[in-house]
N, C-alpha and C positions, 0 to 999 in steps of 0.2 A: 225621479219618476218611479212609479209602484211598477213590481213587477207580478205582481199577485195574478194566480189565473183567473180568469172569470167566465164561468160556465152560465149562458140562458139557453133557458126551453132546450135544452140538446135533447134530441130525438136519436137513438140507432137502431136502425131496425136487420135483422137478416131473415132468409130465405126460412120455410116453415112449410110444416104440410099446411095446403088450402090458403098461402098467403105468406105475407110478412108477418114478421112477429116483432114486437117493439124489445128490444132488450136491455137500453137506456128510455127513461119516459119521462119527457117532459122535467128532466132534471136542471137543477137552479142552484150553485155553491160557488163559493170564492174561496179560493188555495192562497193563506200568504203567503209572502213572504220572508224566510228566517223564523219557519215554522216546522216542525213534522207532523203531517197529519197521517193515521191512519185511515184506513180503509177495510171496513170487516164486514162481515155478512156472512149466511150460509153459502154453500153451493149455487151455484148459478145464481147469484144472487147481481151480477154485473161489475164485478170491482175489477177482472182483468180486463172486459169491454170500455171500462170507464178510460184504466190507464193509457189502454191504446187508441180509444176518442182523441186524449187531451192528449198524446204524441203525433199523431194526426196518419197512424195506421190502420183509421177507419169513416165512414164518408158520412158526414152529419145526415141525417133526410129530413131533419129543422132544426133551428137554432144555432146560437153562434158560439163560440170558444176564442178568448183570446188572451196575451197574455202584454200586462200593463197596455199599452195604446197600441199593441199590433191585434190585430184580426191571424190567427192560425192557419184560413183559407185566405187566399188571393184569388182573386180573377185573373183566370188562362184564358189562351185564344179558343178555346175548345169547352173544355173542365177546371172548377177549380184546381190551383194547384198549392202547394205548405208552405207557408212564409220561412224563407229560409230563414231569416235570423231569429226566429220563435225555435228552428227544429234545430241549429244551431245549440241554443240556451237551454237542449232539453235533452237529457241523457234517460233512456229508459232500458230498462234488463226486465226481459219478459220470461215466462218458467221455460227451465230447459235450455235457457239460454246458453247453458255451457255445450251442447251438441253446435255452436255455431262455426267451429274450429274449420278452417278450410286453407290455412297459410304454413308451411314447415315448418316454422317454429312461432314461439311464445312474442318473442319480440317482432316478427313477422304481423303476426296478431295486433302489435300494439301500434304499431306502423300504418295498418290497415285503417283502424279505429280515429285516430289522430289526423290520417289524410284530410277531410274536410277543412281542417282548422287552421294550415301551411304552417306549423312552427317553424322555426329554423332548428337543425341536426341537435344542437346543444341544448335549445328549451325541450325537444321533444325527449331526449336521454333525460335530463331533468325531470321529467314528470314522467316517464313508465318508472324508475329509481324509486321517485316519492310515493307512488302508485302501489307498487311492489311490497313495497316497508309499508303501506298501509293496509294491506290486506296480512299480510305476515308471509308473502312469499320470499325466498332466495332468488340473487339476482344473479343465482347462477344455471337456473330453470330457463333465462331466457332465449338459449340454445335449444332446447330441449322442443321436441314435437309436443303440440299440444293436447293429443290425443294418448300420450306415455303419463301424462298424469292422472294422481287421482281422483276419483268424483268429486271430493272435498276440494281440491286444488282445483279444479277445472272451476266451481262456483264459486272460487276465491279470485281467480283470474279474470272471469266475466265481470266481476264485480272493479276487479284493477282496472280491466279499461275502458270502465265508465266513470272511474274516478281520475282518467289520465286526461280526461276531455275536458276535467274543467267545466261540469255545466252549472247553471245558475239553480236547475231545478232538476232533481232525482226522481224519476218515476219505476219503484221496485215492485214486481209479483215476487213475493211467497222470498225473500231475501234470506232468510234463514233456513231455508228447506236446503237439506245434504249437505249443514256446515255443522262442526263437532263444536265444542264447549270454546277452545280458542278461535275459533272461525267466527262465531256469532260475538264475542267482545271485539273482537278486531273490527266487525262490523259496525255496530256501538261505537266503540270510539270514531271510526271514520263519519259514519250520519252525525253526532257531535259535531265533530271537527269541521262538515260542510255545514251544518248551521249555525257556527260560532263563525264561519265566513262570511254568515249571511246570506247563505242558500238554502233553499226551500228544498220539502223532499215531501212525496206522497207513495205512499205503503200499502199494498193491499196485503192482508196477512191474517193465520188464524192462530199466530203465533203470539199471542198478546202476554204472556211472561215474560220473552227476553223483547218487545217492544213499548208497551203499554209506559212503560218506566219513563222512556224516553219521548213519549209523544209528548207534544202539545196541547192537537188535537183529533176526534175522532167522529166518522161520520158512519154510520150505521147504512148499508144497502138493504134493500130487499124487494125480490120484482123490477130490479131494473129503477129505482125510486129511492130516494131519500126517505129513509124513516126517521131518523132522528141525527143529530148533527150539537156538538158540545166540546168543551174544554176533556183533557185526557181528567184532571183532575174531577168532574164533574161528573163523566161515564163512572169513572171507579167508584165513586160514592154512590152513585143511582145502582149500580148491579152489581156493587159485592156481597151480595148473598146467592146471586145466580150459581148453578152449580157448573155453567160454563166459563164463567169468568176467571181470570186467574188465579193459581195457589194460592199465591199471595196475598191476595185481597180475601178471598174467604181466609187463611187462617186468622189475618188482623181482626176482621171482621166475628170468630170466634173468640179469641183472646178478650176484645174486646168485652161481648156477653158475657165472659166470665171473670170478669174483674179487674183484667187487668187493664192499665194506664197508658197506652201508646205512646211512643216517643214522636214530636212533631214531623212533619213530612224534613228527608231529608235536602241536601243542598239544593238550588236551581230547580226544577219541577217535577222532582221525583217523586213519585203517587203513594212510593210505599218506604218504610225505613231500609237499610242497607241490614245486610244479616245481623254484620256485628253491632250495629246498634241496638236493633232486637234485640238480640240475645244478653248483650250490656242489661237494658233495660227490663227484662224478666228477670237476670237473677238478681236485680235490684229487690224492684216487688216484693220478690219469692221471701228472697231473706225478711221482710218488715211484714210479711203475711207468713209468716210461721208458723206461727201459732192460730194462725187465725184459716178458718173454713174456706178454699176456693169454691164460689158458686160454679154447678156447671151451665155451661149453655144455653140461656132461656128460650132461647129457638136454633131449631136445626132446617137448616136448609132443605127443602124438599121439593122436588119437581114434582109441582100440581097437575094435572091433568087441565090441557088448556096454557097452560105458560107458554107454551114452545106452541108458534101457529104453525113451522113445520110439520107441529106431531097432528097437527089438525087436519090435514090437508088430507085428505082419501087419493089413496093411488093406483084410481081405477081406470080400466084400457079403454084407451077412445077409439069406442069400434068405429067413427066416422074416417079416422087416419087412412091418408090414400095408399099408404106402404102396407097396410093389411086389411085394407076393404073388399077388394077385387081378389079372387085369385090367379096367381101367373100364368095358368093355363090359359084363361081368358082373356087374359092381359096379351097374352105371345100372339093367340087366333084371332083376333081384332087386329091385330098391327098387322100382321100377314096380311088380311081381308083387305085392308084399308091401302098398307104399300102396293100391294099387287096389281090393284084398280087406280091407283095413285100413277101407279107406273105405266100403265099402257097409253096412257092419255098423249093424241098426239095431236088435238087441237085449241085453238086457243081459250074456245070457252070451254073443251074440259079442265084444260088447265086452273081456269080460272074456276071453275067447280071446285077442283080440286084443294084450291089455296082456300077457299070456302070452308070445306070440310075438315081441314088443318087448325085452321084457326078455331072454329068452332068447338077441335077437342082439345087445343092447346088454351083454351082459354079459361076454363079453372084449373089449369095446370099450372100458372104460372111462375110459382115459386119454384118449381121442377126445372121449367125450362129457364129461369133465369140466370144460372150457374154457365149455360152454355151459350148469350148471348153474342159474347165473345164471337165465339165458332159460327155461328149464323150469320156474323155479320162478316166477318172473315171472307166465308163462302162466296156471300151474294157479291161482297167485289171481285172475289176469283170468277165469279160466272160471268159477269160486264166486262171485265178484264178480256177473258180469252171469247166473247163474243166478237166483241170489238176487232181484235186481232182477227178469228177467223173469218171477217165480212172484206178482209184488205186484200188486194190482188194485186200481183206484183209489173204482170204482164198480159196487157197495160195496166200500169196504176190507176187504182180505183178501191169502190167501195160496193161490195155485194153486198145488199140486205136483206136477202132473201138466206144467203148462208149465215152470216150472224143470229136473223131469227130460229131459224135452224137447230142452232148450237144453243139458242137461250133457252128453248124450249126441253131440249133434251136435257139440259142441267138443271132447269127449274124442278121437273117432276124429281129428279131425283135429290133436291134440296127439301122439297114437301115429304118426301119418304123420309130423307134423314130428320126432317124434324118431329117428326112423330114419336122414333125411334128413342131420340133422348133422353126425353121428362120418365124413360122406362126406369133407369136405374134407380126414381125415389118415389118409383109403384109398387117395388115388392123389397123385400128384405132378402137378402143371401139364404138363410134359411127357409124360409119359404119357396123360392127358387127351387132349393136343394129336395125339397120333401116335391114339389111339384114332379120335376124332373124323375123320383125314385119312384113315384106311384105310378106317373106313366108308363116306366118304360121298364118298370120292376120285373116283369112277367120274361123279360128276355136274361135276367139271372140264372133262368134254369137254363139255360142254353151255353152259359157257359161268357154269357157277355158281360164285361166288368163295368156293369150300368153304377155303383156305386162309385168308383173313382170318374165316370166321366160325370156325374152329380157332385159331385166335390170339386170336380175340374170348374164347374160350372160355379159352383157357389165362391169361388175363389178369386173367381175374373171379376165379379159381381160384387163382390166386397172390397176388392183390393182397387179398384178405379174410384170408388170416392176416396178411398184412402192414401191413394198416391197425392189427388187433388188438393186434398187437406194438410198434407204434410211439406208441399209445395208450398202453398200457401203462408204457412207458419215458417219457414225457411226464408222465402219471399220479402215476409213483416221484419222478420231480423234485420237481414240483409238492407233492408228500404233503412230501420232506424243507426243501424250502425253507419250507415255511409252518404245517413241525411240528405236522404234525396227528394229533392219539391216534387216528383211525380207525385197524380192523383193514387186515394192509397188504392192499393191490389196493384199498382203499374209498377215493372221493377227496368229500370235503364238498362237498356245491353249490358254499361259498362260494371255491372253489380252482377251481373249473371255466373262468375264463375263463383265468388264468396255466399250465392246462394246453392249454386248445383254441388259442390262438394259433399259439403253438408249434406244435403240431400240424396246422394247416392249412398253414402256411408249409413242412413236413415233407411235408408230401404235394404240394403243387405243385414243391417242390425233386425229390424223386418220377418225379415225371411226365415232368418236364423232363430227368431223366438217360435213362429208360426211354426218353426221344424220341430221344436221341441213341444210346444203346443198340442198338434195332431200325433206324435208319436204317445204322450201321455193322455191322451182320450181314445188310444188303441187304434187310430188311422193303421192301416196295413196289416191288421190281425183281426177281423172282422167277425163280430158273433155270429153263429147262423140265422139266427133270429133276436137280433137288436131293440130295444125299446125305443120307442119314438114318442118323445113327448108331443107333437104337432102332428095331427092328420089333416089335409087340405080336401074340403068340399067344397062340391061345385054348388052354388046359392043360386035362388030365384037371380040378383043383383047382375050375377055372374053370365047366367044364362041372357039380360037382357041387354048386356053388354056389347056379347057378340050376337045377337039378335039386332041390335042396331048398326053396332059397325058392317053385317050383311047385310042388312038394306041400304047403307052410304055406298057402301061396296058397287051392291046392285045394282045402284040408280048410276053413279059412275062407268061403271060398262057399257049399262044401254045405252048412256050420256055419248060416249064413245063410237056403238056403232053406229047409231042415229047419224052423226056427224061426219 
């Protein structure tokens, strides 16, 4: 049975100003098997969104992925959830991977990784050993905390216990990034050594010198899309004149123009000759072109204006972006308006106005408020929860529904307050925030009030809450592919929550500690008297009609209230 991946129409979209945004589109490839394909592309181009599709660390919104006759997703009683013997058969090392350290030591690590797959004590020593001697580590680091080693070791170790699992198919970001000269062969041989086993491996990398050699094959991203898709041998020929493409291939590619003979491609699918054959075969030439004129160059590689559509692309501000359309002064006095009236409402069609009014601004906010669905939903069974309870009476047993509505009422408005609240953090920018806060409340400086550090206090809280979220998240996706767990992706099993919080704490004091040095070398704490500010915040027609309507939701709301 083939075990080859098979990607249709896969769609992944994530959250965006003003909506979703596709970031896989409509993508269509097949991975073989006892192949290496590459994976290249510019920046954001989707090669690490792909990896983590086809690992199943991220939720299709069309199309299917599967690998020979299994489907990737299964049918849950709820949500889909990851066929485990697909996530089994699939080892993937995502960037960074080496901050996943969360066990005393090395062989703790290897322990952890191998759980899913029950060895017995002697095949698991077996393979961390072969593991070990495949990466080029000592098997006397296995004592050793894993955080005592170096960068270079720690990316040689991520890479050991993905090779101690045994998977049928490798899925590496950036595999070569923070390995030295022996690190990246030892690498080499190992990707070899798993596709002379008959295991498949997919590469996203911009490191196409110490890879290209070894591919198979290579599929080009761009937007989230397949651009072009071909043998390794195939790409090299079509773009060694680019001046992106490898040394390698331009210098053959010059050699060539100038006369000399190229020695054939070397052993099994290697794109370019090995140095010493080169170098053999030049001072061959040389010698029997002696006497004779080397032509130079008949063309030199030149990046034309237009080659490159990256260079095409205009990288102009989209003043329609919700994070700097409004400004936060406006943004702040419209929530007030709106919570405040939100909040007094103590009947049921104001409430019901009120869920009106909610929805109505949450509703091209979507993509803002969808990060915190979660918590919404959370909430509203915390509020039916302690309704419930407080409608119970002990003595006599019974049920008051007069105090339950009571309590549901009072929770609701303040659920429609919180939700307004939310979609705020991806209205404004930190910096904006911070420029808002200093123009207002500037004037109290002379006074002697330290309105700059509580603006910075501000811009801090405001930057560092999606940042915690996001670096949860990325800890999360670890932890999910290291311990192969069929939850739906973003769900992480209690029993995975400490090999993800570790990490993650150590994440945040590493954090903190650069932010310190950070604001200390931009002068935080030694303040000019007079500062240059590249951003000044005005207040706009836009702005003005913002909280011009949020006062009349406002309005209508209180009168709604005392009418009632």
């Amino acid at each position: 049975m083939s075990n080859d991946w098979l990607l249709q129409q896969v769609t992944v979209v994530a959250p965006a100003d003003g909506g979703n945004k596709e970031i896989i589109r409509q993508l269509n490839a097949r991975f073989k098997q006892g192949r290496i394909t590459l994976l290249v592309g510019g920046n954001g181009a989707g090669k690490s969104t792909l990896l983590e599709t086809i690992a199943g660390l991220r939720s299709l919104e069309e199309g299917t992925i599967s690998k020979g006759e299994l489907l990737l997703w299964q049918k849950g009683r709820r949500k889909k959830r990851i066929n485990r013997s697909v996530s089994l058969a699939t080892g993937i090392a995502l960037q960074h991977s080496e901050s996943q350290w969360f066990a005393a030591t090395v062989k703790a690590e290897f322990q952890y990784s191998l759980k899913p797959y029950k060895p017995t004590e002697e095949e698991r020593d077996i393979r961390i050993a072969a593991a070990m001697q495949a990466v080029g580590l000592s098997e006397r680091l296995l004592a050793a905390d894993p955080w005592t080693l170096s960068g270079g070791q720690q990316r040689r170790l991520s890479l050991a216990c993905l090779l101690a699992c045994r998977p049928e198919w490798l899925l590496l970001d950036e595999p070569t990034s923070g390995l030295d000269g022996e690190g990246t062969r030892k690498l080499m041989e190992a990707l070899k050594a798993h596709r002379d086993d008959g295991g498949g491996a997919i590469i996203a990398t911009h490191d196409l010198d110490a890879l290209l050699p070894l591919a198979d094959d290579v599929i080009v991203l761009e937007n989230g899309a397949i651009r072009e898709m071909s043998t390794a041998a195939e790409w090299a020929a079509k773009h060694a004149k680019e001046p992106s493409s490898p040394q390698a291939l331009q210098l053959l590619t010059l050699l060539g123009e100038a006369g000399f003979h190229l020695p054939e491609e070397g052993e099994g699918n290697r794109i370019w000759p090995t140095p010493a054959d080169l170098a053999a075969s030049i001072a061959e030439q040389a010698v029997q072109m002696k006497h004779a004129e080397i032509q130079p160059a008949l063309v030199t590689p030149v990046r034309k204006d237009g080659d490159d559509k990256a260079l095409k692309r205009k990288l102009e501000a989209d003043s329609t972006a919700w994070n700097t359309r409004f400004d936060p002064r406006a943004i702040i006095i419209s929530y007030l308006l709106l919570a405040t009236a939100i909040l007094v409402q103590g009947s049921w069609i104001g409430i019901a106005a009120a869920a009106v009014v909610t929805m109505a601004v949450l509703l091209p906010l979507r993509a803002q408020t969808r990060p915190w669905s979660g918590v919404i939903r959370g909430y509203s069974i915390m509020i039916a929860v302690i309704s419930l309870v407080s409608g119970f009476e002990w003595n006599p047993l019974g049920f008051n529904q007069a105090n339950a509505l009571t309590t549901l009422q009072r929770f609701s408005v303040l659920m429609f307050a919180m939700m307004l609240g939310l979609p705020m953090l991806g209205l404004v920018t930190p910096l904006r925030v911070q420029r808002a806060f200093e123009q207002t409340f500037g004037w109290l400086g002379r006074m002697k009030v330290p309105v700059r550090s509580f603006a910075l206090i501000v811009t801090l809280i405001f930057r560092f809450i999606p940042l915690l979220s996001a670096e949860w998240q990325r800890f999360a996706a670890i932890a999910h592919a290291r311990g192969k767990a069929s939850s739906p992706a973003g769900k992480l099993p209690a029993s995975m929550l400490l090999s993800a919080l570790v990490p993650y704490i150590r994440s945040l004091l590493r954090i903190a500690d650069q932010l310190a040095d950070a604001l200390e070398a931009r002068g935080i704490g030694h303040p000019l008297n007079k500062p240059t500010r590249g951003l000044t915040l005005r207040f706009r027609a836009e702005d003005t009609l913002l909280v011009l309507g949020a006062g009349a939701a406002s309005a209508l709301l209180y009168m709604l209230d005392r009418v009632l």
